[in-house]
C-alpha positions as CSV (number, residue, x, y, z in Angstrom):
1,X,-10.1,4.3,-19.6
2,X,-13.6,2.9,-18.9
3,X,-14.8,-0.6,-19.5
4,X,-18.3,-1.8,-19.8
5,X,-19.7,-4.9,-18.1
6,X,-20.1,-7.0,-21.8
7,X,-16.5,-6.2,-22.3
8,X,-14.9,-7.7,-19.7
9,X,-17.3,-10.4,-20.0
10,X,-15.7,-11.2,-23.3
11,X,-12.6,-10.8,-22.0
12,X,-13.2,-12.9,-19.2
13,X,-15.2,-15.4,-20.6
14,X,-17.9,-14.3,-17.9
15,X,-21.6,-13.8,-17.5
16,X,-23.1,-10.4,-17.4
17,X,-25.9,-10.8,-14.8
18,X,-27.4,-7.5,-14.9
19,X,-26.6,-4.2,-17.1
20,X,-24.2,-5.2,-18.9
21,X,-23.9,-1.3,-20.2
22,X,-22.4,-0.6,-16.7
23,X,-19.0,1.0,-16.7
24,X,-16.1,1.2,-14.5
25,X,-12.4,2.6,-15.0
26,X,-10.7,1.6,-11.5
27,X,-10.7,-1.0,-8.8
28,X,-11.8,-1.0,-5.3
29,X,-12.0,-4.1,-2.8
30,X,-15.9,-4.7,-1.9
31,X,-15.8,-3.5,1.4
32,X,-14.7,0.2,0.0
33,X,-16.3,-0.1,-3.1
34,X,-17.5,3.1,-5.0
35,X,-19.2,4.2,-7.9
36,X,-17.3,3.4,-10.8
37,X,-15.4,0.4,-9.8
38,X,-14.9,-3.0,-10.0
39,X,-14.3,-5.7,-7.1
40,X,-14.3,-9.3,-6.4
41,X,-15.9,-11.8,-4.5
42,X,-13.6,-15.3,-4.1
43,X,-14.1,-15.7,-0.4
44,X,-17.5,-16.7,1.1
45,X,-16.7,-15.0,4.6
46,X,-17.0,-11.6,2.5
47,X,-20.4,-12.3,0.8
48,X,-22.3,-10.0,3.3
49,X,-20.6,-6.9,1.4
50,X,-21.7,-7.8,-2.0
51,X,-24.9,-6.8,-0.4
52,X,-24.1,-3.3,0.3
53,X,-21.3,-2.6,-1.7
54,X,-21.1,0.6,-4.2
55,X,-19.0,-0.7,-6.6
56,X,-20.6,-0.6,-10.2
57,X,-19.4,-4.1,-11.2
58,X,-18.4,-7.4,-9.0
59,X,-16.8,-10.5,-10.3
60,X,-18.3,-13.6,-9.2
61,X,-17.9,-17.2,-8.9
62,X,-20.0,-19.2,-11.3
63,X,-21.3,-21.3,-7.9
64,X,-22.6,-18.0,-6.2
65,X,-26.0,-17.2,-6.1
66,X,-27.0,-14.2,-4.0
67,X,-29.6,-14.9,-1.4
68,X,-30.1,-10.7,-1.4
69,X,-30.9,-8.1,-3.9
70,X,-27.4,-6.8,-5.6
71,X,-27.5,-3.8,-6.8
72,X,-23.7,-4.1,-8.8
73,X,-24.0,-5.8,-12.0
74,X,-22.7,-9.2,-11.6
75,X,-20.1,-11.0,-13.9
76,X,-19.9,-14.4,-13.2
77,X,-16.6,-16.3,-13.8
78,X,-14.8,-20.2,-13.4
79,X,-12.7,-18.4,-11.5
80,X,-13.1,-15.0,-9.3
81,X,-9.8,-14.6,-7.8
82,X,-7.6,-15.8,-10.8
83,X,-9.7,-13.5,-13.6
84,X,-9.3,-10.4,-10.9
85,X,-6.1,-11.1,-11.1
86,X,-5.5,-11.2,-14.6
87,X,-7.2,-7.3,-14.5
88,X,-5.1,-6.5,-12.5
89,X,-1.7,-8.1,-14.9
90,X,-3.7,-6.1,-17.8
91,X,-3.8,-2.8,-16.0
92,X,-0.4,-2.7,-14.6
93,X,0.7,-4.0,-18.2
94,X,-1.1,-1.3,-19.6
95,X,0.4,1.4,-17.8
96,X,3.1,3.7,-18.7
97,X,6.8,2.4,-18.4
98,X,9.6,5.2,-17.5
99,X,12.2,5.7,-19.9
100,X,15.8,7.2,-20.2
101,X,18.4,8.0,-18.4
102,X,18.8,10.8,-16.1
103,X,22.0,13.0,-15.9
104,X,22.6,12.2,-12.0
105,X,23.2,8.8,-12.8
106,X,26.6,7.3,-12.7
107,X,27.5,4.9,-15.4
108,X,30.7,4.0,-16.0
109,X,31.9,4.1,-19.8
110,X,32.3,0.3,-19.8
111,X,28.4,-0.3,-19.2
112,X,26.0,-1.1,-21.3
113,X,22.5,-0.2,-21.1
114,X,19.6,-2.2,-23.2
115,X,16.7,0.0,-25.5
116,X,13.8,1.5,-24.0
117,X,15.6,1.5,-20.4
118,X,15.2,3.8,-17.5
119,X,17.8,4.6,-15.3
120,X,17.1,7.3,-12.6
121,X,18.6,9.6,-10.9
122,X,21.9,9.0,-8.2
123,X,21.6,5.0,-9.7
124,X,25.2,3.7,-9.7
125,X,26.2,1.5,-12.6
126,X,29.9,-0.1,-12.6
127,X,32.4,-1.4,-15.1
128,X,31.5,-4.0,-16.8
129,X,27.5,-4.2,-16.0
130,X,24.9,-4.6,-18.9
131,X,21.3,-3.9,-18.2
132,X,18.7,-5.8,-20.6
133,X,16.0,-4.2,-22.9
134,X,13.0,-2.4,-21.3
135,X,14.9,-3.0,-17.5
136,X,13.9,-0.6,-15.5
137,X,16.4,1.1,-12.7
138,X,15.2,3.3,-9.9
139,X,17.0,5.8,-8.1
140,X,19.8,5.0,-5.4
141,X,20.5,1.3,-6.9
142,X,24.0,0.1,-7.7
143,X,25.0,-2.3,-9.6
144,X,28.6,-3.8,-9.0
145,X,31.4,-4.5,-11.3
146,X,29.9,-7.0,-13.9
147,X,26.3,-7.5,-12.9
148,X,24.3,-8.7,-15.4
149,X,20.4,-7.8,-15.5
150,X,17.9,-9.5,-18.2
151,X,15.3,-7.6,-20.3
152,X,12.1,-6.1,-18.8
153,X,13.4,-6.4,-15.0
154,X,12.2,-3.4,-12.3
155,X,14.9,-3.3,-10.2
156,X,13.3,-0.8,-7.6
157,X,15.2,2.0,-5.3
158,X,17.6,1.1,-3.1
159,X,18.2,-2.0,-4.1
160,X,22.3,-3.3,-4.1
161,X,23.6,-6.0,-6.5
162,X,27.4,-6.8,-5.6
163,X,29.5,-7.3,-8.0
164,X,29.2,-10.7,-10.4
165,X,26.2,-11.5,-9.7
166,X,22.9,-12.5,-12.2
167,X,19.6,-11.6,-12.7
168,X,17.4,-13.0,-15.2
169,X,14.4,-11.6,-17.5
170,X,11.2,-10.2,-16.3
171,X,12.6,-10.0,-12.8
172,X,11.4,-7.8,-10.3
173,X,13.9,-7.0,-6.9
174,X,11.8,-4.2,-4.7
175,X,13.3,-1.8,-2.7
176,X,16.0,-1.7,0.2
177,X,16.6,-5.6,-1.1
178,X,20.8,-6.8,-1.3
179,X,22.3,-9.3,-3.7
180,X,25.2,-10.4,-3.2
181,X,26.6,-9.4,-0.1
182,X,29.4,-11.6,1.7
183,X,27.7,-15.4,3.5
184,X,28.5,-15.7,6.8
185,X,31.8,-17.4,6.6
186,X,34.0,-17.0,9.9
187,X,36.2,-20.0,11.2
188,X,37.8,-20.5,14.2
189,X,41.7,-19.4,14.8
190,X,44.0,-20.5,17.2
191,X,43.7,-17.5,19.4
192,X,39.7,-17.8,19.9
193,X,38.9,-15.0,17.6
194,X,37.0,-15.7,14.0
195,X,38.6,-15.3,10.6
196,X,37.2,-14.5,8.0
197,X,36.4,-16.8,4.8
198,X,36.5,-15.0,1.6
199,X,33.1,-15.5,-0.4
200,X,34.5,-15.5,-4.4
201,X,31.2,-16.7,-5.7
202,X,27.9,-15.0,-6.7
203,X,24.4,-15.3,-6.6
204,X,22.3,-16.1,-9.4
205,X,18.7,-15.6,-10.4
206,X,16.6,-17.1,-13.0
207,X,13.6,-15.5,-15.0
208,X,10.6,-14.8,-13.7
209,X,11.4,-13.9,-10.0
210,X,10.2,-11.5,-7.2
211,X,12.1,-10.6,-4.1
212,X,10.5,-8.4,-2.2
213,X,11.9,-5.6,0.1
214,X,14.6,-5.5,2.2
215,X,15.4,-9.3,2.0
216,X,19.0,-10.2,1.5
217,X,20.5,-12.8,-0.5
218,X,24.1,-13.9,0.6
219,X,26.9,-14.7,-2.3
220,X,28.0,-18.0,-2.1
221,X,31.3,-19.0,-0.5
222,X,32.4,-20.5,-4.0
223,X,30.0,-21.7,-7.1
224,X,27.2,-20.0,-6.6
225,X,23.6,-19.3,-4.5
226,X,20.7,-19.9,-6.8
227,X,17.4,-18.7,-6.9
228,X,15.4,-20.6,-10.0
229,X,12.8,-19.9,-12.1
230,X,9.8,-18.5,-10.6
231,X,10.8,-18.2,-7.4
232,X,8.5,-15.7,-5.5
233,X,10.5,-14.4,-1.9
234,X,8.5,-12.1,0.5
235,X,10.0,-9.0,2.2
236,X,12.8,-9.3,5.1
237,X,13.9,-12.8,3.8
238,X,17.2,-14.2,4.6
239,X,19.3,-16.3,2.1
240,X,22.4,-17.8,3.2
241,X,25.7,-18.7,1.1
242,X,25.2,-21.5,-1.2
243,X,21.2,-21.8,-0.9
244,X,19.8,-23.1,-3.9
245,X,15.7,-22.5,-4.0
246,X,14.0,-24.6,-6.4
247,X,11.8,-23.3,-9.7
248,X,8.1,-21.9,-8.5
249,X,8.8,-22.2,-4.7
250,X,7.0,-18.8,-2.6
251,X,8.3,-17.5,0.6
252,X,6.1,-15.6,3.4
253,X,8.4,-12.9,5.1
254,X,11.2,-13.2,7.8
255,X,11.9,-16.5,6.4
256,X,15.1,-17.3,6.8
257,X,17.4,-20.3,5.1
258,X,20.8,-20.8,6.3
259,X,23.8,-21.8,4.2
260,X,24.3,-24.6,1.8
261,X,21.0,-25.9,2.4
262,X,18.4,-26.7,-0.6
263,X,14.8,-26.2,-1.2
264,X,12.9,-27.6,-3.5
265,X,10.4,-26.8,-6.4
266,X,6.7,-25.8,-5.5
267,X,7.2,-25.9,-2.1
268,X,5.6,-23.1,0.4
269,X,7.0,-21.7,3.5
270,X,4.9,-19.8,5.6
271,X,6.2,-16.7,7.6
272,X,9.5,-17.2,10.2
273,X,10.0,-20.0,8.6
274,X,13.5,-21.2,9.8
275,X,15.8,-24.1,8.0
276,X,19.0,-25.1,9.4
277,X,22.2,-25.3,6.6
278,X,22.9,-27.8,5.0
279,X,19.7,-29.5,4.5
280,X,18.0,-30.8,1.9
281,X,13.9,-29.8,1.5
282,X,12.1,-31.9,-1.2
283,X,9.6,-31.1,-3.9
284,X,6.3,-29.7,-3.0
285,X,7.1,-29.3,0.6
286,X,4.8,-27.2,3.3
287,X,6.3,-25.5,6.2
288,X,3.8,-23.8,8.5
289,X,4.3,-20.4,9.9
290,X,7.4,-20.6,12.5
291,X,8.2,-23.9,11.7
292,X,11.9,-24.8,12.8
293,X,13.5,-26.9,10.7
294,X,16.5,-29.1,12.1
295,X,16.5,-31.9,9.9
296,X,15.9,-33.3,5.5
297,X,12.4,-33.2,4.2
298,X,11.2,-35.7,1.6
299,X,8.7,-34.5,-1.1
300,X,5.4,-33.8,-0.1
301,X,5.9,-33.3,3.5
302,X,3.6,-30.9,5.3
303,X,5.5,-30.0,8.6
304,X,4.4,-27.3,11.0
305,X,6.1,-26.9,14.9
306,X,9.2,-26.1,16.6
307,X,11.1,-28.3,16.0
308,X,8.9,-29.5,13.1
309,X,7.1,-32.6,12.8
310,X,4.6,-34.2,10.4
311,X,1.4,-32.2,10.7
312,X,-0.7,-35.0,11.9
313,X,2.1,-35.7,14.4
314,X,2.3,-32.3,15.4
315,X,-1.3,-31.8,16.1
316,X,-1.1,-35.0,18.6
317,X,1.4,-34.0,20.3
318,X,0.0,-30.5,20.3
319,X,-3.3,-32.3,21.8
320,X,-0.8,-33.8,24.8
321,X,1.1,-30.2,25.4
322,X,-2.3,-28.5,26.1
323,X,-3.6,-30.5,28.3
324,X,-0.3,-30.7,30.9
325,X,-1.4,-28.6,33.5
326,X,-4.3,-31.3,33.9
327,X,-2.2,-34.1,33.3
328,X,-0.1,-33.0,36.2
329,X,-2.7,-32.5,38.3
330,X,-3.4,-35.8,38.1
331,X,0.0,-37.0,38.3
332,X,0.3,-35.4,41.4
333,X,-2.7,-36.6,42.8
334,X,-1.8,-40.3,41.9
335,X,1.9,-39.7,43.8
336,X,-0.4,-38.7,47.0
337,X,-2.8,-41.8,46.7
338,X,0.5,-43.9,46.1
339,X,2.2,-42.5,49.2
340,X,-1.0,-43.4,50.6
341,X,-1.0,-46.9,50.4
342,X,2.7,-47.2,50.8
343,X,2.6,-46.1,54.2
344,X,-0.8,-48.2,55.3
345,X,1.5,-50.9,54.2
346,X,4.1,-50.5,56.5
């Protein structure tokens, strides 16, 4: 389908800087741009490619003005990023959804599967499990004995749900991902060796959430591990038993939160992330990349460092760590000069 410039103007409530008869009918970043397509410019430290770019059409910030010739036609927005992305929601939207249910699937008599589903081929549905209206259920996933999976979910290939465990609407679990799977509950016996603690609960997750691939979220011991609302998880996360991760909070990948512990809403944690159990994180907390975290976090905290500390204590102690080899130079010099004196004294 092709789109001229006027029309996504409209849609967009955008500026047509240009000819605003220009077409396009797919999407290309700026640097690849072609013929045909439409791209974005949010980031200043790209601007030298709206310059030379092919692309037919470029969305713009209202602020920019070109200090070049452009060849693309321009559409100038509030807000470049967030109306490219909103193309980007229409077109996936917009595209054609799989349906039925193919005869190499296992579903056991007990199930129950929603309207306009798809479940594909060597999918594994047990007793008891009901899959919402419009889910959709790619090959090689299994859903345990009672799972329960909302309407208009993607639950992609590969992925495991253990038994008792729930998934909200409009959720979307990519591949190789595991729900559900026994925390890490081992104690102590009398002989040295570690018994294991039987994990009875489940995991549940709220609308609106993304786990990305390969990340696994652990069952809880008892009750249950809870990812809310909104909640947007990278790929190759780690959720221990008992986590509960507050609505709209985003993950980077190889994050990992151990049991018990509790995050808050809108907080960010950056890649590697690492959080001790049974903490407490507060709202709208910020955890740099690699950050080790040992101890609770009040709201609003920005903390960044191994172990983490404040960020404007982190960068001041950062200050002191780079310059030790100096400082113990001098040290060492001021020991000599000392020795010095201390024998002309005697």
């Amino acid at each position: 389908m092709k789109f001229t410039a006027e029309m996504l103007a409209a849609a967009l409530g955008g500026e047509v800087i240009g000819n605003k008869e220009t077409e396009v009918s797919t999407f290309a970043k700026i640097e690849e741009g072609h013929p045909g397509a439409l791209s974005f410019l949010a980031n200043p430290k790209y601007e030298h490619y709206i310059y030379t770019t092919a692309s037919s059409i470029v969305i713009v910030n209202k602020s920019f003005e070109p200090q070049q010739s452009v060849a693309a036609t321009l559409i100038k927005v509030d807000d470049a990023y967030a109306c490219f992305a909103k193309l980007l929601e229409l077109y996936v939207a917009n595209k054609p959804r799989k349906k039925g249910v193919s005869d190499k699937a296992v579903i056991d008599a007990s199930a129950e599967i929603g309207q306009n589903c798809y479940v594909g081929a060597y999918a594994v549905i047990d007793s008891g499990a009901k899959v919402g209206d419009g889910s959709c259920i790619f090959p090689h996933v299994y859903l345990g004995d009672g799972v329960r999976v909302g309407r208009n979910c993607t639950i992609n290939a590969g992925v495991k749900i253990y038994e008792g465990c729930v998934v909200g609407d409009n959720v979307i679990i990519h591949a190789g991902a595991v729900i559900g799977a026994d925390g890490f509950g081992f104690a102590p016996n009398e002989n040295g060796e570690y018994s294991k603690i039987p994990q009875i609960g489940n995991v549940v997750i709220e609308d609106d959430v993304e786990i990305g691939a390969n990340t696994c979220i652990d069952r809880a011991t008892m009750g249950s591990t809870i990812i809310h609302k909104g909640v947007k998880l990278d790929n190759l996360i780690q959720i221990g038993h008992n986590v509960v991760i507050g609505e709209n909070t985003v993950s980077a990948a190889q994050a990992g939160i151990a049991g018990t512990s509790k995050v808050g809403s809108n907080c960010m944690l950056g890649g590697q992330v690492g959080i001790a159990g049974h903490l407490h994180i507060g709202d709208r907390v910020q955890l740099a990349s690699k950050s080790g975290i040992s101890n609770n976090v009040a709201d609003g905290e920005v903390m960044m460092g191994y172990p983490a500390l404040p960020v404007s204590k982190f960068h001041r102690a950062n200050a002191v760590f780079r310059n030790l080899p100096e400082l113990s130079k001098t040290v060492s010099k001021l020991e000599k000069e000392l020795k010095q004196l201390l024998d002309a004294e005697k």
